[in-house]
MOPAC internal coordinates of N, CA, C and O (Angstrom, degrees):
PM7 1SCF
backbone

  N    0.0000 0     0.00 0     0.00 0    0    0    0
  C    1.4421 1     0.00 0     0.00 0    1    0    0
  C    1.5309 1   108.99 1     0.00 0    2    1    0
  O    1.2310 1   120.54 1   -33.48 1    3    2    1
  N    1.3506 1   116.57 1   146.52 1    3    2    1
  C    1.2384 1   134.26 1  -173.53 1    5    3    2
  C    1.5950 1   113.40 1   -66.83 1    6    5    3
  O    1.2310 1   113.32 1   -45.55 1    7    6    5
  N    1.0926 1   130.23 1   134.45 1    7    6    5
  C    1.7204 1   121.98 1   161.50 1    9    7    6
  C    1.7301 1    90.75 1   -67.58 1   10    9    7
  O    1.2310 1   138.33 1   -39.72 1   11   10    9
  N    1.9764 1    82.09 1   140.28 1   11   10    9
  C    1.5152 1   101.87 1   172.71 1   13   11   10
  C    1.6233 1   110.86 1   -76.20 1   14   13   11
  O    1.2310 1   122.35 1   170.50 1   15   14   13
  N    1.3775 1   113.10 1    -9.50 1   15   14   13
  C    1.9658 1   102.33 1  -167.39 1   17   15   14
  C    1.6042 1    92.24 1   -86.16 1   18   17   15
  O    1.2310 1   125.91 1    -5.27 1   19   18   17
  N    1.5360 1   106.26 1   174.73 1   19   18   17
  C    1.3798 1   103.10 1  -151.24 1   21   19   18
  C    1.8535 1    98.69 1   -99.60 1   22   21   19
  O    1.2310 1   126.30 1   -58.32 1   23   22   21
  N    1.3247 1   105.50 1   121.68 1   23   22   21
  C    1.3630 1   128.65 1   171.55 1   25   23   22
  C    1.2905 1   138.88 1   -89.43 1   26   25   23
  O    1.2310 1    96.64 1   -19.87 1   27   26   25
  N    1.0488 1   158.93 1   160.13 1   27   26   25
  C    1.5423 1   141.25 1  -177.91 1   29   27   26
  C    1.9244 1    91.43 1  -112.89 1   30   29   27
  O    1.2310 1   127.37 1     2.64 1   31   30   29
  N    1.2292 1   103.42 1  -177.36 1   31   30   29
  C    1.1644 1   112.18 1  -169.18 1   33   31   30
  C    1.4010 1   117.33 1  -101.50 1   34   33   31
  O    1.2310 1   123.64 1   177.00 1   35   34   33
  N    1.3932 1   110.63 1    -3.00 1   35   34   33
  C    1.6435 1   141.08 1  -176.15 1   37   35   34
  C    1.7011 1    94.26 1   -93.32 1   38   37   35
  O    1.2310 1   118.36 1   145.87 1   39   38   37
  N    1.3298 1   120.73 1   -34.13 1   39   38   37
  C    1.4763 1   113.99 1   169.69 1   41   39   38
  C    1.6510 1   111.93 1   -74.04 1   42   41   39
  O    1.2310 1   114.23 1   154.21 1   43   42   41
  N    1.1345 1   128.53 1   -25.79 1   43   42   41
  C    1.6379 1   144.36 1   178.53 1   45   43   42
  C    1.3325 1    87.42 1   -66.96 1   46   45   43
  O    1.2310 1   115.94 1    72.22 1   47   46   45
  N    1.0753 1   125.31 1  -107.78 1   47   46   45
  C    1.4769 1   146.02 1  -153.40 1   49   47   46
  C    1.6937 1   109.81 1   -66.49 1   50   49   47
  O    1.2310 1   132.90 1   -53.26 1   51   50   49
  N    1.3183 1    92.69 1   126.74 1   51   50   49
  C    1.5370 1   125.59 1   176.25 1   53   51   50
  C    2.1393 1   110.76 1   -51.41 1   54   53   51
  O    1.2310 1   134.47 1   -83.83 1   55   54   53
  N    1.5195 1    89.62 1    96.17 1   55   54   53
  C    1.7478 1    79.91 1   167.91 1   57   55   54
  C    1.0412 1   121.68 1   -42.49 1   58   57   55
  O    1.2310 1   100.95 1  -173.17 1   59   58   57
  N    1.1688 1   152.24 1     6.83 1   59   58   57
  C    1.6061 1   134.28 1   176.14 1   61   59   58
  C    1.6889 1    88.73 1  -106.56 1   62   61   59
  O    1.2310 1   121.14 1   122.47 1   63   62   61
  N    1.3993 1   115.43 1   -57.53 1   63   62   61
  C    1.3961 1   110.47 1  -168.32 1   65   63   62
  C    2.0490 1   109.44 1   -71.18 1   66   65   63
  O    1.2310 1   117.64 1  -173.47 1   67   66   65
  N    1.2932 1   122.09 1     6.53 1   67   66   65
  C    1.2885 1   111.08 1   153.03 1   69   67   66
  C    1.2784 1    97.93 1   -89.00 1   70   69   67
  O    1.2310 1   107.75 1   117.07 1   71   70   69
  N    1.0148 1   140.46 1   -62.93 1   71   70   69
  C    1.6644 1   135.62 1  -151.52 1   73   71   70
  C    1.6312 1   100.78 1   -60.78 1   74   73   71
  O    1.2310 1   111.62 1   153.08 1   75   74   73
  N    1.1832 1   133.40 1   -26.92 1   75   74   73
  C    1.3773 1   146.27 1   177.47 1   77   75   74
  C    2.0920 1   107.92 1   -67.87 1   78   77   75
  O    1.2310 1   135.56 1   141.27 1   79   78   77
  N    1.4554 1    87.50 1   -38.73 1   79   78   77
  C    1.5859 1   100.02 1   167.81 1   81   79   78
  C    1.4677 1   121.14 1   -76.11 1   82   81   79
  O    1.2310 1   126.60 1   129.16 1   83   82   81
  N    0.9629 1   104.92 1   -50.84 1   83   82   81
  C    1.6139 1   121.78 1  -171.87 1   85   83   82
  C    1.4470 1   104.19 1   -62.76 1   86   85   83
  O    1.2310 1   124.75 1   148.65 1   87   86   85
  N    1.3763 1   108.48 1   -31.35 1   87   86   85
  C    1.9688 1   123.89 1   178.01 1   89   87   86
  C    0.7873 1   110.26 1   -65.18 1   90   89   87
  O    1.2310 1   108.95 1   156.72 1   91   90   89
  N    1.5663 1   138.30 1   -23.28 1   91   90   89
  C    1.3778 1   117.18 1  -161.11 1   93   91   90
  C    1.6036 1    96.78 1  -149.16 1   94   93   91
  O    1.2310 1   125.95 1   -41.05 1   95   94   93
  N    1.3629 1   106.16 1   138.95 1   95   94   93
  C    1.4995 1   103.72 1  -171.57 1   97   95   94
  C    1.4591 1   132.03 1   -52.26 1   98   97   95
  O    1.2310 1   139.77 1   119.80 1   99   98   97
  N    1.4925 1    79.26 1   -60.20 1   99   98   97
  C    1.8845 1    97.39 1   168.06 1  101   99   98
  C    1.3427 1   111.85 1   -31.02 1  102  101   99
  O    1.2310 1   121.95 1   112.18 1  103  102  101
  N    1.3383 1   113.88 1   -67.82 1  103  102  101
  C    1.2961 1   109.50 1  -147.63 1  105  103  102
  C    1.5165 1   102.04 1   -95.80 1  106  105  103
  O    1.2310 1   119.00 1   176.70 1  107  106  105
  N    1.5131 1   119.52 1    -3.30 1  107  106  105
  C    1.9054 1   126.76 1   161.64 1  109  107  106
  C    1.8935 1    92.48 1   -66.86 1  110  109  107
  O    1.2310 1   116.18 1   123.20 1  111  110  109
  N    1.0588 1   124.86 1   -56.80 1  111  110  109
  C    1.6627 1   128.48 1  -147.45 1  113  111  110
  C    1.8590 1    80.99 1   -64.79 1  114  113  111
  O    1.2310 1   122.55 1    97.97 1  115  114  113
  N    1.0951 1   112.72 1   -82.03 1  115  114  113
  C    1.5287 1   119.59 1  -177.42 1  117  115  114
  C    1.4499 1   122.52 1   -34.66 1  118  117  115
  O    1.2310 1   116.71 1   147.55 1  119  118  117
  N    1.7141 1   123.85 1   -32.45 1  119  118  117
  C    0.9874 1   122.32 1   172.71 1  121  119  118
  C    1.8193 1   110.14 1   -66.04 1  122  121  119
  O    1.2310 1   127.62 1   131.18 1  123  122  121
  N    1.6591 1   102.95 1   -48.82 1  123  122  121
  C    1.2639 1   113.55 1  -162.43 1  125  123  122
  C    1.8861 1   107.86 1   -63.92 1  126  125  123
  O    1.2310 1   114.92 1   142.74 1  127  126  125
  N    1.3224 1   127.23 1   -37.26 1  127  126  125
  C    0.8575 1   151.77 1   167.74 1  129  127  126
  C    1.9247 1   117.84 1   -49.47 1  130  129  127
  O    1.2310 1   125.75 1   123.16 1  131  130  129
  N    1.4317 1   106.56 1   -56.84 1  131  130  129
  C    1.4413 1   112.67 1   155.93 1  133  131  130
  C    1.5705 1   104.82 1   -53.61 1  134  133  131
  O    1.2310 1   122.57 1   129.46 1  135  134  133
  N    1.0140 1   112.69 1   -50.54 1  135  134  133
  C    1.7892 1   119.27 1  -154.39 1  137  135  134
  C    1.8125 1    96.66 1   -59.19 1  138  137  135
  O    1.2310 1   124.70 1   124.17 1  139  138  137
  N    1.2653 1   108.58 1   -55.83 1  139  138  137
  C    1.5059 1   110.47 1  -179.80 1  141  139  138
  C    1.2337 1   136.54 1  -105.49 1  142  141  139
  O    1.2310 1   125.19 1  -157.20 1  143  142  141
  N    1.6370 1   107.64 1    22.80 1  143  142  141
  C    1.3874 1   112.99 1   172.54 1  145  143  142
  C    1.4693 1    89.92 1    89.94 1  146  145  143
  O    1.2310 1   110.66 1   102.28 1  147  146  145
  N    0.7945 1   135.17 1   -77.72 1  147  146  145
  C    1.7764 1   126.66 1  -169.31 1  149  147  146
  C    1.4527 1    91.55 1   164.74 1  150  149  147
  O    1.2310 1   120.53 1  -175.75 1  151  150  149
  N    1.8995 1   116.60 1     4.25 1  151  150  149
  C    1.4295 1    93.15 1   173.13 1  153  151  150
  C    1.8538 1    90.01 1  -109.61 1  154  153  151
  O    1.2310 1   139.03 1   -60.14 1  155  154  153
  N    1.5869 1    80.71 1   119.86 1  155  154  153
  C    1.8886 1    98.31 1  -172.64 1  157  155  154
  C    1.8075 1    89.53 1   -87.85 1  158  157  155
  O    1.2310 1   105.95 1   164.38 1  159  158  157
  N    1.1240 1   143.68 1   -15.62 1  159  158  157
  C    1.3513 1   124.36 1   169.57 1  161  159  158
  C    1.2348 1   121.87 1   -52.42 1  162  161  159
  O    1.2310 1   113.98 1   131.14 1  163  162  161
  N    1.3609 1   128.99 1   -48.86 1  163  162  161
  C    1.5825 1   141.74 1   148.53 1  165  163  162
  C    1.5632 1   109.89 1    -3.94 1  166  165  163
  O    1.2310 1   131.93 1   117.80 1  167  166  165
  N    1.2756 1    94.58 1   -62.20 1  167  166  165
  C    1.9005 1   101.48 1   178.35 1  169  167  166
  C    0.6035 1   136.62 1   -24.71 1  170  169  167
  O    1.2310 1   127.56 1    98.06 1  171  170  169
  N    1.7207 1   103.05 1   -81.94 1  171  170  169
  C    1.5946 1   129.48 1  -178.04 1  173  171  170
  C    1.4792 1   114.63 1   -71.52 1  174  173  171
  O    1.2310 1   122.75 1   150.36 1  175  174  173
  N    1.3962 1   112.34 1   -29.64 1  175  174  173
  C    1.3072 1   123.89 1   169.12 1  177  175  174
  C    1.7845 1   116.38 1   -50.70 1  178  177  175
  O    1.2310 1   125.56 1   148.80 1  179  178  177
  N    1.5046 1   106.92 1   -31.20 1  179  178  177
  C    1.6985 1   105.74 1  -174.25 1  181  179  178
  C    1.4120 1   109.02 1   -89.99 1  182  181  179
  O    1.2310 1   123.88 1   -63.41 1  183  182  181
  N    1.2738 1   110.16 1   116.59 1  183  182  181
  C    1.3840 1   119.60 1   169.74 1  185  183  182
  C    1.2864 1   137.55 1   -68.31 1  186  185  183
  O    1.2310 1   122.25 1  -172.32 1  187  186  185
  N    1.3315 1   113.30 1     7.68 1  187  186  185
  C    2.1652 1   132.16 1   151.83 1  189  187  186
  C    1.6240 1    88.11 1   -82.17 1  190  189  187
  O    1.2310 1   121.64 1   111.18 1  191  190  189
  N    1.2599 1   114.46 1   -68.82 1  191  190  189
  C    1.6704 1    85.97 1  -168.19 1  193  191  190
  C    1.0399 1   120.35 1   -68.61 1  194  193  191
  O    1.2310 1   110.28 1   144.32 1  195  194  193
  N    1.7215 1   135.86 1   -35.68 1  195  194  193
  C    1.4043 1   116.90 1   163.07 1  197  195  194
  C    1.4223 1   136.39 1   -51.16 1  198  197  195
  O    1.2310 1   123.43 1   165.85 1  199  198  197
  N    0.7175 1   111.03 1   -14.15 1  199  198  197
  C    1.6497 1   125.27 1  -170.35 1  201  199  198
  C    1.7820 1    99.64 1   -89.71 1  202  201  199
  O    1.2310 1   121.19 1   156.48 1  203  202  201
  N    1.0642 1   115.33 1   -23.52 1  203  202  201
  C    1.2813 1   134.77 1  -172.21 1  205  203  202
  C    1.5962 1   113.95 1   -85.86 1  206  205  203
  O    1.2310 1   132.26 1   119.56 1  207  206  205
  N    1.3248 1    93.94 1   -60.44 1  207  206  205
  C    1.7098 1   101.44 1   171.02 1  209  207  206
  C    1.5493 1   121.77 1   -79.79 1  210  209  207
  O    1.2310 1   108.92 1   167.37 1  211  210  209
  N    0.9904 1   138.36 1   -12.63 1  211  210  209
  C    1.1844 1   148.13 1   155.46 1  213  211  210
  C    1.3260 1   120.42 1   -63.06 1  214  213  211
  O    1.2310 1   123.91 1   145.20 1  215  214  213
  N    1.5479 1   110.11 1   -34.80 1  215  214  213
  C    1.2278 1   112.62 1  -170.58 1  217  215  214
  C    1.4900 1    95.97 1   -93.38 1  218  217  215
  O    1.2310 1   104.87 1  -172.14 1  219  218  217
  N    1.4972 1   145.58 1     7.86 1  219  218  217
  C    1.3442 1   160.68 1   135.88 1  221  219  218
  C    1.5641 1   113.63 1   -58.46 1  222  221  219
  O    1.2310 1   125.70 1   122.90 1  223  222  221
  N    1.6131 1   106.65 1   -57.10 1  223  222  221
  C    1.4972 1   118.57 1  -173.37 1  225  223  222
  C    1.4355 1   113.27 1  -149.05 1  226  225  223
  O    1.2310 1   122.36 1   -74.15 1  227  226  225
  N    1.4672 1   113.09 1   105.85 1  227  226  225
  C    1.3054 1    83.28 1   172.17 1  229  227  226
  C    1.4307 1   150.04 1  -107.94 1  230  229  227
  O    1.2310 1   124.27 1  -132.34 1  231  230  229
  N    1.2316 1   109.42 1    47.66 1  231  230  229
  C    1.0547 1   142.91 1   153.97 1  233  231  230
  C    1.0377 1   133.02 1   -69.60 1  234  233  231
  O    1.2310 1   125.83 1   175.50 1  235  234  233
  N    1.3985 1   106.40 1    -4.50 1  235  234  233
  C    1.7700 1   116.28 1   171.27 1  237  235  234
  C    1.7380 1   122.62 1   -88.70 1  238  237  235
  O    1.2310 1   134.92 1  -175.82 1  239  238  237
  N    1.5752 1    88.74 1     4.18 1  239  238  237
  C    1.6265 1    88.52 1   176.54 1  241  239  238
  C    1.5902 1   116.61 1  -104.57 1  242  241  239
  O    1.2310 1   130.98 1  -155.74 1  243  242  241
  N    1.3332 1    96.41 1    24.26 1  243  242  241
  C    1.2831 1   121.69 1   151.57 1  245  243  242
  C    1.1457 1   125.45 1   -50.53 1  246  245  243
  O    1.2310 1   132.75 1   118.40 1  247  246  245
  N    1.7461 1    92.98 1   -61.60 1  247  246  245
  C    1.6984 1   105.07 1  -178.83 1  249  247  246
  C    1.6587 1   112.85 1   -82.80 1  250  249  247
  O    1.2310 1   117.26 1   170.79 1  251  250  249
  N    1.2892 1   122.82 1    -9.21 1  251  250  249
  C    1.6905 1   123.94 1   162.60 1  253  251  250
  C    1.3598 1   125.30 1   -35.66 1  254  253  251
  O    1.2310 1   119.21 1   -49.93 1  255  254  253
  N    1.4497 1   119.12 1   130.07 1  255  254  253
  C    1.6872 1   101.89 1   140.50 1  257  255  254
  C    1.0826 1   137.21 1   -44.13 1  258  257  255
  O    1.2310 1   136.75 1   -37.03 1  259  258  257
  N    1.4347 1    85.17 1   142.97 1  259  258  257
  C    2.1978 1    96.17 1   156.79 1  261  259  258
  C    1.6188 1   117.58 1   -22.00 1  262  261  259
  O    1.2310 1   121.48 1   140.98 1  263  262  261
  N    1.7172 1   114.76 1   -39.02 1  263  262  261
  C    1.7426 1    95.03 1  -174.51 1  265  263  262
  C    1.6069 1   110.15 1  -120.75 1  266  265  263
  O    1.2310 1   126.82 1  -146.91 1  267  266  265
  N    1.5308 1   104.49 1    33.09 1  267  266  265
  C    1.3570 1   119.61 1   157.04 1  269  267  266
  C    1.6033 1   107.39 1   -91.36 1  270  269  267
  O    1.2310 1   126.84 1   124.23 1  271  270  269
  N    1.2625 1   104.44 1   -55.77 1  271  270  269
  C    1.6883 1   110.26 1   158.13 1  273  271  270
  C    0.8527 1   115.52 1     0.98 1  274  273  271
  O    1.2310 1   126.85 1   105.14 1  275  274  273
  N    1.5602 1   104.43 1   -74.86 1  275  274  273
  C    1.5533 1   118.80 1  -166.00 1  277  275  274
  C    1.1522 1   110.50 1  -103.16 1  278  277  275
  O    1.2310 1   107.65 1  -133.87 1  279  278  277
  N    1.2619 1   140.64 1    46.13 1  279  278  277
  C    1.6046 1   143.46 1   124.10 1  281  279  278
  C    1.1629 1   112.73 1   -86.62 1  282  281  279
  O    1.2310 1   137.84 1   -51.19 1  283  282  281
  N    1.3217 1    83.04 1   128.81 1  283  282  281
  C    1.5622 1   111.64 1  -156.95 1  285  283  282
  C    1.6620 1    89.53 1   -53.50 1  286  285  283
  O    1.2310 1   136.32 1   103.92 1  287  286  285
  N    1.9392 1    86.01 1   -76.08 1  287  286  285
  C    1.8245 1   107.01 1  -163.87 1  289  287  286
  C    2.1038 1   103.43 1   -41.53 1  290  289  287
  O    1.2310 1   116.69 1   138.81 1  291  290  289
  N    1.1545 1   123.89 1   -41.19 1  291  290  289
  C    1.2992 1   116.59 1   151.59 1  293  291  290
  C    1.3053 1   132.99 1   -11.97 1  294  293  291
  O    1.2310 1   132.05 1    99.14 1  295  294  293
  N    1.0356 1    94.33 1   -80.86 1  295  294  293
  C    1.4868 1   135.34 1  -174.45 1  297  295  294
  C    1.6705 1    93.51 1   -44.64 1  298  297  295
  O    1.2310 1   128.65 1   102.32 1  299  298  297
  N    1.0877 1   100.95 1   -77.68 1  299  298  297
  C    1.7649 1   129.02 1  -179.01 1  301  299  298
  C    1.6937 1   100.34 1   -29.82 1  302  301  299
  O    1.2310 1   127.20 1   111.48 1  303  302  301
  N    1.3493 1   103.75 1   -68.52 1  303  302  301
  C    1.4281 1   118.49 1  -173.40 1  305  303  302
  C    1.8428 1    96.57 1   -38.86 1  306  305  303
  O    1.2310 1   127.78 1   110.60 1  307  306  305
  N    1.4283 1   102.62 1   -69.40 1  307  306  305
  C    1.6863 1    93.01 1  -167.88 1  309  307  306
  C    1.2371 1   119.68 1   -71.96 1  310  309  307
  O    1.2310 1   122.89 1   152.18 1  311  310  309
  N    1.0483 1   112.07 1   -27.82 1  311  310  309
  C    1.8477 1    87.00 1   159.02 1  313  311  310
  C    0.9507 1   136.63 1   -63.17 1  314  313  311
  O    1.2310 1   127.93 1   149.76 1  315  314  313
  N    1.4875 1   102.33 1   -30.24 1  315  314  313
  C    1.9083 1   109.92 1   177.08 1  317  315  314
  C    1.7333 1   113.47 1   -62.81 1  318  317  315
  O    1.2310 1   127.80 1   166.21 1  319  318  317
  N    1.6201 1   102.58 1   -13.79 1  319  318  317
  C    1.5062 1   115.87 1   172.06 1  321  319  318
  C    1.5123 1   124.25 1   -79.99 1  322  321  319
  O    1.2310 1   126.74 1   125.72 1  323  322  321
  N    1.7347 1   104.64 1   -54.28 1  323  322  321
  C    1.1633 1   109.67 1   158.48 1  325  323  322
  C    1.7637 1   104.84 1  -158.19 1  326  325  323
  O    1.2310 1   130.54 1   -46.10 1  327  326  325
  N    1.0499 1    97.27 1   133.90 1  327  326  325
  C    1.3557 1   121.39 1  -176.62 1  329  327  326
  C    1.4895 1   106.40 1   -56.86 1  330  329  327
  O    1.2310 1   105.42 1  -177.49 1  331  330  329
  N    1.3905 1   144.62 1     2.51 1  331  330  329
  C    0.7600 1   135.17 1  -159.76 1  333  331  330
  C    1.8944 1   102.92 1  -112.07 1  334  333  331
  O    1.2310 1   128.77 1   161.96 1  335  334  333
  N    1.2966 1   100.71 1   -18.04 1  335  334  333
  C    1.5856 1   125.57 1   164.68 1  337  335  334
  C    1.8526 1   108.74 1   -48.87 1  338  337  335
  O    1.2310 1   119.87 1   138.85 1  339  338  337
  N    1.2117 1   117.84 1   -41.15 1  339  338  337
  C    1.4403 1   122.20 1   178.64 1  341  339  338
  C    1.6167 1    96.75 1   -35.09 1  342  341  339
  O    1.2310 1   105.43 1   100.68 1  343  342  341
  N    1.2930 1   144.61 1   -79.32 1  343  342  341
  C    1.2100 1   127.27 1   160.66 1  345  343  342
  C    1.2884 1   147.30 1    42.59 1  346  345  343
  O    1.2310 1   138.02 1   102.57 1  347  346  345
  N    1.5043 1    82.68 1   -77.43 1  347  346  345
  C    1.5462 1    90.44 1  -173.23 1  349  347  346
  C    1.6165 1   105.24 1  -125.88 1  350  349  347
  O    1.2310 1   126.29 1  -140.90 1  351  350  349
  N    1.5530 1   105.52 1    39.10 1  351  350  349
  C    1.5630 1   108.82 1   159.25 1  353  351  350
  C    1.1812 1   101.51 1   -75.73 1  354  353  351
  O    1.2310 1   119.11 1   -17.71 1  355  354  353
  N    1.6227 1   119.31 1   162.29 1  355  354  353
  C    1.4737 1   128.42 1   162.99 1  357  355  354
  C    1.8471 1    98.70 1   -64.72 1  358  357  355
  O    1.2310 1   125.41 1   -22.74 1  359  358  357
  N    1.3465 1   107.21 1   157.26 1  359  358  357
  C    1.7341 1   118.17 1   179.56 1  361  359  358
  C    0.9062 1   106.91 1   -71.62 1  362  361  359
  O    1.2310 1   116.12 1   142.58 1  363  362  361
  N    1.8328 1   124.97 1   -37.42 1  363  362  361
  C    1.1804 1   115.25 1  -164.65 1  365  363  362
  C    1.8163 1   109.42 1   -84.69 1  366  365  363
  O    1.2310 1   112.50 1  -167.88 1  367  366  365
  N    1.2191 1   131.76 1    12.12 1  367  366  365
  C    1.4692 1   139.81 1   152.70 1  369  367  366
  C    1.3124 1   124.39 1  -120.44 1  370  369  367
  O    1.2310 1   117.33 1  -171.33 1  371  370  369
  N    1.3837 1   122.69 1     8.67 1  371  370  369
  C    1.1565 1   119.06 1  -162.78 1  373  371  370
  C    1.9134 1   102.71 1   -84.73 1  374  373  371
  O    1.2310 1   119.53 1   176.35 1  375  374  373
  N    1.1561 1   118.50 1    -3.65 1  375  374  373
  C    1.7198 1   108.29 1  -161.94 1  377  375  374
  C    2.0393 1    83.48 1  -101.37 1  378  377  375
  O    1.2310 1   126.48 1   149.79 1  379  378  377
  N    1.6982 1   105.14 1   -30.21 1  379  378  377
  C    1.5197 1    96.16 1  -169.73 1  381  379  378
  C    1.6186 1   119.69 1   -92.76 1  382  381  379
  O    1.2310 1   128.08 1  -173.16 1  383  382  381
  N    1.4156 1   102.04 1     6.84 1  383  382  381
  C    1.7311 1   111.92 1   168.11 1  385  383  382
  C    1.3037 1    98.10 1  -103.66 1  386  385  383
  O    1.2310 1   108.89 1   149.18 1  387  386  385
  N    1.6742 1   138.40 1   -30.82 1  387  386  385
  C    1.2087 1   108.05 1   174.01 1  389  387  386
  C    1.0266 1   124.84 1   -79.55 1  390  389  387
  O    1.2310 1   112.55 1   171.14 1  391  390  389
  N    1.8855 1   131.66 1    -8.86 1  391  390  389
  C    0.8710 1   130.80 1  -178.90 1  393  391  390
  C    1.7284 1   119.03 1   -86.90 1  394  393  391
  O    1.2310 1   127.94 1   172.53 1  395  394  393
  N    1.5644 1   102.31 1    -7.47 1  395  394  393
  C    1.0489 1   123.24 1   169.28 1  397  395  394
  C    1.6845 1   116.78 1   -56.50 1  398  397  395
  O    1.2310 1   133.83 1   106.27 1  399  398  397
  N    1.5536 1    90.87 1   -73.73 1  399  398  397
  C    1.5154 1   114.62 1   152.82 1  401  399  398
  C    1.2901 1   126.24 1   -17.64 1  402  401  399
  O    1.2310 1   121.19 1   115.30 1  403  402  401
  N    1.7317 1   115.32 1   -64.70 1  403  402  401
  C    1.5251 1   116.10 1   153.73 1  405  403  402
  C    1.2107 1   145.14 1    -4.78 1  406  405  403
  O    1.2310 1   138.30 1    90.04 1  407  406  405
  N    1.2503 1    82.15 1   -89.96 1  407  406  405
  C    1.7910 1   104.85 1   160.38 1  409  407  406
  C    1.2389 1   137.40 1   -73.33 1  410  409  407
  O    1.2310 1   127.47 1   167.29 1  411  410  409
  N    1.4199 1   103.23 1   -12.71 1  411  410  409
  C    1.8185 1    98.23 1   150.74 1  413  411  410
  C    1.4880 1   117.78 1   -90.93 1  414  413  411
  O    1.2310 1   119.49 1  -177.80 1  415  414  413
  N    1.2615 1   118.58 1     2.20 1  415  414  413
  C    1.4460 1   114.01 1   175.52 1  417  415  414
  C    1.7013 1   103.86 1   -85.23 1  418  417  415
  O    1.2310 1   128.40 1   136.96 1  419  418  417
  N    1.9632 1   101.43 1   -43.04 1  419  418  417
  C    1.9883 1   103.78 1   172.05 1  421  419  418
  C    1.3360 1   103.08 1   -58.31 1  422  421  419
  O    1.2310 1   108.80 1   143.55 1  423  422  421
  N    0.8326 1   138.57 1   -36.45 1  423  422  421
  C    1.5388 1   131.10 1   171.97 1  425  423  422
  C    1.2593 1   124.34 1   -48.15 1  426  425  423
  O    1.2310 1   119.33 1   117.87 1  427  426  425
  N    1.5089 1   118.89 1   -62.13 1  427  426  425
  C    0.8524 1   126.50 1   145.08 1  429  427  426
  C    1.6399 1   161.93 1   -39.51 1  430  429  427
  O    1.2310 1   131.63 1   163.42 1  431  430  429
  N    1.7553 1    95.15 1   -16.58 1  431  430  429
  C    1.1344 1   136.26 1  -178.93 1  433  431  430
  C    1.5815 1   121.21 1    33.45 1  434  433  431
  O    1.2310 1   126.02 1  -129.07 1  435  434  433
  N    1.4901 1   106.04 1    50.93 1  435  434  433
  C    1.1553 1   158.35 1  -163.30 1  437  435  434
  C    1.8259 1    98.88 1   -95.76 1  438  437  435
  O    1.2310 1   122.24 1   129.30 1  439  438  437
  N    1.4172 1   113.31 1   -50.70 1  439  438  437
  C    1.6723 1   114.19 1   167.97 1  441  439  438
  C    1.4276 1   100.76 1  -127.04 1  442  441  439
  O    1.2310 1   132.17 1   -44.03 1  443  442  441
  N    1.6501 1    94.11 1   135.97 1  443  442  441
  C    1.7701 1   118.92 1  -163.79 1  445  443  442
  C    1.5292 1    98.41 1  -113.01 1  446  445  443
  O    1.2310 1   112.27 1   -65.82 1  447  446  445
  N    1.0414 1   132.19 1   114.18 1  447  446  445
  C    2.0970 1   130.45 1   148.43 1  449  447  446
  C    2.1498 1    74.19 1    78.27 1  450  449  447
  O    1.2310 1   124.87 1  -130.57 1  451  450  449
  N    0.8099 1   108.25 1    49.43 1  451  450  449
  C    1.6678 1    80.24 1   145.84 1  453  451  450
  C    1.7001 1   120.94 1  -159.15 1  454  453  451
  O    1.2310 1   137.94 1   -36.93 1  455  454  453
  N    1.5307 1    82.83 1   143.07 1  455  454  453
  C    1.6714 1    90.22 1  -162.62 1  457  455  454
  C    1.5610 1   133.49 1   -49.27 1  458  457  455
  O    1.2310 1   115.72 1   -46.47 1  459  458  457
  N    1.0384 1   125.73 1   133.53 1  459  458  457
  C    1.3336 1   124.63 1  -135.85 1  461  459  458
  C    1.5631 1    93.65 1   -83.86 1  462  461  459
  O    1.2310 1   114.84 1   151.86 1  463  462  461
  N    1.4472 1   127.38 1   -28.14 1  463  462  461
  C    1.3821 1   124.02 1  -176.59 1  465  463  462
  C    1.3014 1   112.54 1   -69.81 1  466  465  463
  O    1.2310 1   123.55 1   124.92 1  467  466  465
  N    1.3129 1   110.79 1   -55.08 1  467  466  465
  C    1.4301 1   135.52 1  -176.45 1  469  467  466
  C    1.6646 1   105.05 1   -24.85 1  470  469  467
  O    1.2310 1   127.54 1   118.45 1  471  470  469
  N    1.7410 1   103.09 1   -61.55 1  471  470  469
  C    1.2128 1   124.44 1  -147.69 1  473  471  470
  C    1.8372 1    92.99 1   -98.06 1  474  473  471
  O    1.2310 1   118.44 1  -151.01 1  475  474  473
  N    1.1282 1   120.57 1    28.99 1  475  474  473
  C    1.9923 1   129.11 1   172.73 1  477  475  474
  C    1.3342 1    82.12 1  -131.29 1  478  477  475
  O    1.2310 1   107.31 1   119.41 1  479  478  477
  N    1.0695 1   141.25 1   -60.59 1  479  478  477
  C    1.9300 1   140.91 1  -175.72 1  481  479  478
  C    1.9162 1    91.28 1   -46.89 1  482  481  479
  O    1.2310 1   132.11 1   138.44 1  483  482  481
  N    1.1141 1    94.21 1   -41.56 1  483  482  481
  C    1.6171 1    80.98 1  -171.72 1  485  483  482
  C    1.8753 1   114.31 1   -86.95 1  486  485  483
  O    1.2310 1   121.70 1   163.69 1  487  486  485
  N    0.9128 1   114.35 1   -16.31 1  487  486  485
  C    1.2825 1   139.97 1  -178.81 1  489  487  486
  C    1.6618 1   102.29 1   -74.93 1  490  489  487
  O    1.2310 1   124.78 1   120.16 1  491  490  489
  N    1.1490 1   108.43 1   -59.84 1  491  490  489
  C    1.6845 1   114.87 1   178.74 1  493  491  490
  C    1.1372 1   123.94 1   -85.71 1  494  493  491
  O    1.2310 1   120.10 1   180.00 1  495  494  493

């Protein structure tokens, strides 16, 4: 039996056996589908699990709403996963999460001598 205080579903389920879900379609579509009744908008819409799966792939904010889009820290997460997520930010945040991005990479010192415009022209 479940504890009654309020839990997320990431405390239930075993990190290896989500990432085992999330891996493979079949059994992501079927999980997600149990999870919300069959309304899978619910999903992508919650920002504990997006924030979650993105930070796995981020390419999953593909499958997000419109106002996952536009979370920022979202947003942030999947690129910091794979850069290839820039994409499918909403436009109207996409120049201030990559610039976000930026500067946690100079921080990181992750990008050495290169020009900071250059490399948002290439980004966008």
């Amino acid at each position: 039996m479940l504890p009654t205080n309020n839990i997320t579903i990431f405390e239930i389920i075993d990190k290896n056996i989500f990432n085992s879900i999330i891996n493979c379609p079949e059994k992501f579509e079927n999980f997600a589908n149990n999870l919300c009744d069959g309304n899978i908008k619910g999903l992508w819409d919650n920002e504990d699990f997006m924030s979650k799966i993105v930070s796995i792939n981020g390419l999953y904010l593909e499958c997000s709403t419109d106002s996952i889009r536009k979370n920022h820290n979202i947003c942030l997460k999947a690129i910091e996963q794979n850069l290839k997520a820039k994409k499918f930010i909403d436009i109207s945040i996409r120049k201030e999460v990559i610039d976000s991005f930026i500067n946690i990479q100079k921080k990181n010192k992750t990008i050495h001598n290169v020009n900071r415009n250059n490399l948002i022209k290439k980004l966008i």
